[in-house]
C-alpha positions in Angstrom: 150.1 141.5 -0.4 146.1 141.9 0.3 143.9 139.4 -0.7 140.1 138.8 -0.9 138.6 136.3 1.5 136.8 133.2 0.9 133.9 132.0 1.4 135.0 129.6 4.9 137.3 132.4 5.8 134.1 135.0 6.1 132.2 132.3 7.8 135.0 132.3 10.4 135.0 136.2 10.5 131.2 135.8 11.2 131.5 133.5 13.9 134.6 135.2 16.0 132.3 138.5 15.4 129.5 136.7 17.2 131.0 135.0 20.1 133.7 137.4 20.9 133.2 141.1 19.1 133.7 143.3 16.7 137.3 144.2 17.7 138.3 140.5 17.6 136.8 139.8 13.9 138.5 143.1 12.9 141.7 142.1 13.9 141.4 138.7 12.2 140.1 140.2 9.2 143.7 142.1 9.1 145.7 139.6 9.8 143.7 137.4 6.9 143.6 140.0 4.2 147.1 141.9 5.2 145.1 145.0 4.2 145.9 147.8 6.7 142.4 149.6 6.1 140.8 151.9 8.8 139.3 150.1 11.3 136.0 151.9 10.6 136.0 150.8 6.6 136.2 147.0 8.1 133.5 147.4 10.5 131.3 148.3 7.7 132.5 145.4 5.9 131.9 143.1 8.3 128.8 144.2 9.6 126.8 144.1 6.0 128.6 140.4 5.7 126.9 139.5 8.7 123.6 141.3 7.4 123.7 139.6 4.2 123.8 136.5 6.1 121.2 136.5 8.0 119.0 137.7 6.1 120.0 135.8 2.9 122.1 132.6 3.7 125.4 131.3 3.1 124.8 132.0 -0.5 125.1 135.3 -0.5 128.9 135.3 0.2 129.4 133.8 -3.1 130.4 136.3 -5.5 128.5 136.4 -9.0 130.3 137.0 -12.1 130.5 140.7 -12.7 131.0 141.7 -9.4 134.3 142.9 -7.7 136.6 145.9 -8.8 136.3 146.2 -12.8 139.3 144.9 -14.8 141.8 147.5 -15.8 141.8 148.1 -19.7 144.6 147.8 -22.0 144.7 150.8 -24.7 147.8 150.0 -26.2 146.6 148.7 -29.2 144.8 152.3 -30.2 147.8 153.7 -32.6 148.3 150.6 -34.1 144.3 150.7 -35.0 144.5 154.1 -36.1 147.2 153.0 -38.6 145.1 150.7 -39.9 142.1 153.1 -40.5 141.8 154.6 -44.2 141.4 158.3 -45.0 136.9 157.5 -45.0 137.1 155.0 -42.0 139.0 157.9 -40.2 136.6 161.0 -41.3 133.2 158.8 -40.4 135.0 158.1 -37.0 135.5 161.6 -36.5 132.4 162.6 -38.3 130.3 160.6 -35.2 133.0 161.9 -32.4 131.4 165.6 -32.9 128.3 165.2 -33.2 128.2 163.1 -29.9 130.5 166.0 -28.2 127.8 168.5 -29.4 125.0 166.2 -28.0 126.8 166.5 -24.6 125.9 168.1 -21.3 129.0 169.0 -20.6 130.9 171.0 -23.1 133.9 171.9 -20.8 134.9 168.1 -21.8 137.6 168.8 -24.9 139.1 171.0 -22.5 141.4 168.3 -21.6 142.7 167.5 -24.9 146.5 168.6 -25.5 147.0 168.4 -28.6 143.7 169.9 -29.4 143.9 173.5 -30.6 141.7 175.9 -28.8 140.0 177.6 -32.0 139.2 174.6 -33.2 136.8 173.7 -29.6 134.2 176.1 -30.9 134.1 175.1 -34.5 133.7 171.4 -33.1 130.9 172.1 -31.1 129.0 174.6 -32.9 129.8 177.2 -30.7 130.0 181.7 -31.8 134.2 181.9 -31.5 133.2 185.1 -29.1 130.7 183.6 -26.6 132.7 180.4 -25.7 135.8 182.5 -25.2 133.3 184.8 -22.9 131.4 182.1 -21.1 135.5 180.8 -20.0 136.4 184.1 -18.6 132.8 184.7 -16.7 133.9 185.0 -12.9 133.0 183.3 -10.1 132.5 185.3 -6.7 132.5 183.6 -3.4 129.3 184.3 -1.9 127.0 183.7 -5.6 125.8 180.8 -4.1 123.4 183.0 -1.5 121.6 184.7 -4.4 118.4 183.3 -4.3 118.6 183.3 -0.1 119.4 186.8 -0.1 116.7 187.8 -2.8 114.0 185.6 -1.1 114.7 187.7 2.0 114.9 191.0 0.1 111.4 190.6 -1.6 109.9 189.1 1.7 110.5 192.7 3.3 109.3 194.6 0.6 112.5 195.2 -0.7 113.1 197.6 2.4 115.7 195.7 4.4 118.8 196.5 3.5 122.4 194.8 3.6 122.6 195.6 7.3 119.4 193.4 8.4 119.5 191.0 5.4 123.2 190.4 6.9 122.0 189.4 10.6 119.4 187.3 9.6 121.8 185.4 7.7 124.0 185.6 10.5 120.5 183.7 12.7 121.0 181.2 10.3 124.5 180.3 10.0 125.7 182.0 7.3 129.2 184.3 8.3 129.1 187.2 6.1 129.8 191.0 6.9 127.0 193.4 6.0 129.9 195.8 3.8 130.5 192.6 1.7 127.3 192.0 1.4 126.0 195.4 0.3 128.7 194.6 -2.6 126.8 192.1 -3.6 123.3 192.9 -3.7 124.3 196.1 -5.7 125.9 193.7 -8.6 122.7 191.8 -8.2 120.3 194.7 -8.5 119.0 194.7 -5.5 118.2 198.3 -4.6 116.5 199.0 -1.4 113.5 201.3 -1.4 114.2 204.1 0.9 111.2 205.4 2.6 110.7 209.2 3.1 110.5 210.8 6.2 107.4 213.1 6.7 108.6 216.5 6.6 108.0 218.0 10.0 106.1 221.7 8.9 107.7 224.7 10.7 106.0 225.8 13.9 105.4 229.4 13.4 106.3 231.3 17.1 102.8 233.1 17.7 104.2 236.6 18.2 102.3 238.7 21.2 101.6 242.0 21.0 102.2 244.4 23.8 99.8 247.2 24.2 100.9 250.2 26.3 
């Protein structure tokens, strides 16, 4: 079973770290703990120990009260509570639950409710029935995320270049993608290119001789 160090076991890891290596503390740091973390992980470990020594003392290897891995809570005793709770205890409870869900960023958060029935989601957080259900099935395409590169190359051109050339520069800068998929693309995002027309070459008219006999 692992186990946290102390405070005259660190100072040992300290001192093999100093006089014979990394490698060497690392070892002994296994063998101490019986943790069988990467080698890397304990480096780091080791290496801020050793910074926090000697730039702060001995006492900074005591541990404070709050710190370390927070406890693991016990929610067991949440149906018992909600036995307890009255019909006016229970609807304030709830009353203050939905109004903070409707003050929260995220709204996707109910989501993960089981027993929650899905027409209720809208209802709770003042939501049109139509555009939550519409703002769940909006799809995701892959390349979205090059939007605002690809338009900030389209209206540097003068909104000439077209998937083609917008395509290799992306291409100069690391992005893979093929010119067809992105010509998809910039015709769901309204990019149009302007075509420019070609001067209309005018008709040469053949001078005709005439022959005089």
């Amino acid at each position: 079973m692992s186990k946290n160090l102390t405070i005259n076991q660190w100072i040992f890891i300290i001192g093999i770290y100093k006089e014979d290596g990394l490698m060497k503390a690392v070892n002994e740091y296994k063998q101490l703990t019986g943790k069988t973390t990467k080698n890397c992980y304990i480096q780091r470990v080791i290496k801020s120990k050793v910074y926090l020594v000697d730039n702060k003392g001995m006492n900074a290897l005591i541990r404070t009260k709050g710190s370390g891995r927070p406890k693991s809570r016990d929610d067991s005793d949440i149906p018992s509570i909600i036995d307890e709770l009255n019909k006016d205890e229970k609807r304030e409870i709830i009353e203050s639950w939905i109004k903070e869900q409707r003050d929260k960023w995220n709204k996707n958060s109910l989501d993960s409710f089981c027993h929650l029935r899905k027409h209720l989601i809208p209802k709770i957080l003042k939501f049109h029935r139509t555009s939550y259900y519409k703002a769940k099935v909006t799809r995701k395409y892959k390349y979205d995320h090059l939007r605002e590169q690809v338009e900030s190359i389209f209206n540097l051109s003068k909104k000439i270049y077209g998937s083609r050339k917008i395509a290799v520069i992306l291409n100069e800068l690391g992005v893979d993608i093929f010119d067809r998929t992105l010509r998809h693309y910039m015709f769901r995002w309204g990019l149009i290119t302007l075509t420019r027309r070609k001067k209309e070459k005018l008709n040469q008219k053949i001078p005709t001789f005439v022959i005089m006999i």
